[in-house]
Residue, then its C-alpha position, 0 to 999 in steps of 0.5 A: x390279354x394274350x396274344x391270339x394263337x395265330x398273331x404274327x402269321x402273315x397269310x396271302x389270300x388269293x381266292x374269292x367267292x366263299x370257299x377260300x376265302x371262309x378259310x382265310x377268315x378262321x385264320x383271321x379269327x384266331x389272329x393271322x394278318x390275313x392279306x386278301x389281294x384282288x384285282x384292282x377292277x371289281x376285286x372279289x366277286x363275292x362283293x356283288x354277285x350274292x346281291x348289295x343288302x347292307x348298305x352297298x355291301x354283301x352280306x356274304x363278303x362282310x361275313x367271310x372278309x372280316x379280319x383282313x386287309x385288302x390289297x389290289x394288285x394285277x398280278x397278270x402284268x409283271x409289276x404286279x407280280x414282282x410286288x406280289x413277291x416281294x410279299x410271300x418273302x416275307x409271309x408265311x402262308x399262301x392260300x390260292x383258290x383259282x381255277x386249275x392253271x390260273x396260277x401256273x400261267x400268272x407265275x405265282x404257283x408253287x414251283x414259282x414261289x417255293x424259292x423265294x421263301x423255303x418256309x412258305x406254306x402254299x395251300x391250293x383249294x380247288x374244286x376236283x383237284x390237281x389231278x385226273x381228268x378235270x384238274x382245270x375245270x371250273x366248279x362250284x359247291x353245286x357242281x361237287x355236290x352233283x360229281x361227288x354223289x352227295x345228291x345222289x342220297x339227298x331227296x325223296x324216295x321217288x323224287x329227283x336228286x336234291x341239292x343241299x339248301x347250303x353250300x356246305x362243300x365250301x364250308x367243308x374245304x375251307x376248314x380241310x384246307x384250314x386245317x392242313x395249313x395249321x398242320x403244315x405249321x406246326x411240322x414247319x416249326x419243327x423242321x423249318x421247312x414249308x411245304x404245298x398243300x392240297x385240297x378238294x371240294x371233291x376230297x371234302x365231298x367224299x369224306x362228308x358222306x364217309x358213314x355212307x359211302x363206306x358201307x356202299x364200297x363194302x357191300x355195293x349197295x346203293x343208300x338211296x333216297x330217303x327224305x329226312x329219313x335214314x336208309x338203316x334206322x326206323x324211326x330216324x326222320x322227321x315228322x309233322x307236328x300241329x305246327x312245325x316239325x320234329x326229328x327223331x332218332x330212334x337209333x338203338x333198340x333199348x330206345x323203342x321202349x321209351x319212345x312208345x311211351x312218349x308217344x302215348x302208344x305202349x302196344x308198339x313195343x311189343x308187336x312183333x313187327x317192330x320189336x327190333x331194329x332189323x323188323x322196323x327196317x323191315x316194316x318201314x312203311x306201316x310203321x312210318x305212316x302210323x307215327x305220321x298220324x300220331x305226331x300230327x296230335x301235338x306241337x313241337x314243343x310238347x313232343x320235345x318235352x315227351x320225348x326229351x324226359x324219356x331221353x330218346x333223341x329228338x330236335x325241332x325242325x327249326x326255319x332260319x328265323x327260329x335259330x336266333x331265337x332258339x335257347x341252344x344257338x343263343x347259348x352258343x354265343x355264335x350268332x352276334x351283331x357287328x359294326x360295319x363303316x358301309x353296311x351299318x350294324x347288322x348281325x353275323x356269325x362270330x368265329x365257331x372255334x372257342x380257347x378258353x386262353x385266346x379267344x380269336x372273334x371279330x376285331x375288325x370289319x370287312x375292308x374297301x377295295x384295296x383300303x390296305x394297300x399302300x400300308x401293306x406293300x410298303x411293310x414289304x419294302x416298297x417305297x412310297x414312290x414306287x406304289x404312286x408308280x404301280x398306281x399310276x399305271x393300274x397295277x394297284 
């Protein structure tokens, strides 16, 4: 079998929680020796805030830490830091997700760390940013959502802001900041030399409501609130079923025809009031509240197969108890069942990027606190005596 694509790229990883280290797991995936160093008291937060559900483990930290080895180290006491080093001199890659200034004051930021290593990649994730007002405030997927005005177009029409049911700002970073440490990799292989990267959840927000926010900063006209629906496209949206929901997207004209068909209502495709896109926009409301009552006739499946045989875009609404048995996810392979030494077996994601020459995936579990640090730190140099004396005084 060939070697996976990252294989021989050693990786620091000093975050928590979710962004940073979902980050580190799709380089981890596709073979890095990712190192995740964590404090010796508790480690990353993630393995007990989201709760202990497989046997004293999270789920979130099994997902998001597999393929990595754990290494603790006190990175506020000298010892600690000098340790630490001694292993970027010998990595390629640094991913930091602390709170703006947590590096500057432990000496491990970029200005600290480039000379040890002039091939080092030294990725920052943060929140909002180095720059501006808040480069040192704390934040959460939550909380970008919020500034970024993601929740500002998340809702109903008359109802309050919404949050996203998933922390997708995280997951968005994590892959920005995946993909700029590839980016920088590849200009390293080219130049031999390593360079900072940076990344925001704020940059990321921005960008995940691009096909929005370009048309307000061209026209000043706020999108709204729309539900399930679209602030441009009718029908574009959700609609009940006898039991469940199905999304349909009627998105241009020479679908209409099609659809009126499917839904056993052929008159609407010559009423003038829903002849084009601009007069369905314009009749929003009437049209709305009649396909409401139609779709209220059929299941979901029924609808699906109406719909689908006329070509018009369509979905079912699926729960999270649907995904792992609808045909589409089962085809993608993505959803699997892992063995773990602590949380027993149980089921996760596997990797959502696919070679067809080397496939990267789950090859190891999730580690114990600290499981890899004596093996890591004496790859770096240190001698067996001189970890027994880090672990004597705590700093390991």
């Amino acid at each position: 079998m060939a070697a996976l694509p990252l294989t021989g790229y050693r990786v620091l990883e000093l975050a928590h929680l979710i962004a940073g280290p979902a980050c580190g797991m799709y380089l981890a995936d596709m073979g890095a020796d990712v190192v995740k160093i964590e404090q010796p008291a508790g480690g990353d937060a993630s393995r007990t805030v989201y709760g202990t559900q497989l046997g004293g483990e999270s789920a979130v930290f099994v997902t998001v830490n597999r393929n990595k080895r754990s290494v603790t180290l006190d990175l506020a006491r000298p010892e600690g830091r000098s340790a630490f080093e001694r292993l970027v001199a010998r990595s390629d890659v640094v991913i930091e997700a602390y709170r703006g200034g947590v590096a500057e004051r432990l000496g491990i930021d970029w200005p600290r760390l480039a000379p040890l290593n002039p091939k080092l990649v030294y990725c920052s994730l943060s929140a909002f940013g180095p720059d501006g007002p808040w480069p040192d405030k704390p934040g959460v997927d939550m909380l970008v959502q919020a500034m970024g005005g993601l929740m500002a177009v998340i809702g109903e029409p008359d109802g309050p802001p919404v949050l996203c049911g998933a922390p997708v700002l995280d997951t968005i970073g994590a892959l920005m900041a995946g993909q700029g440490i590839l980016t920088a990799l590849l200009h390293r292989e080219r130049t031999g030399q390593g360079q900072r990267v940076d990344v925001s959840l704020l940059n990321g927000t921005l960008l995940a409501h691009v096909a929005r926010l370009s048309i307000f900063l061209a026209t000043g006209e706020e999108p709204g609130r729309w539900g399930s629906g679209h602030p441009y496209i009718v029908p574009f949206q959700a609609f009940e079923a006898r039991d469940g929901w199905v999304y349909v997207a009627v998105w241009i004209d020479r679908l209409w025809t099609p659809f009126c068909e499917a839904v056993e209502r052929p008159a609407l495709a010559t009423d003038t009031r829903f002849a084009t896109r601009a007069d369905r926009l314009r009749n929003r409301a009437a049209l709305t509240a009649l396909l409401a009552e139609v779709f209220r006739g059929r299941t979901v499946a029924d609808w699906m197969a109406r719909l689908e045989a006329r070509d018009v875009l369509c979905a079912p609404v699926n729960r999270y108890a649907d995904l792992p048995h609808d045909p589409q996810v089962i085809a993608t392979g993505l959803i699997v069942e892992q063995e773990h030494p602590r949380a027993g077996r149980f089921r996760t994601l596997d990797t959502p990027i696919r070679f067809d020459r080397t496939p990267g995936g789950i090859r190891t579990p999730a580690p114990a606190l600290g499981e890899h640090t004596d093996a890591v730190l004496g790859e770096a140099g240190l001698a067996p005596a001189e970890i027994a004396k880090l672990r004597e005084s705590g700093i390991v």
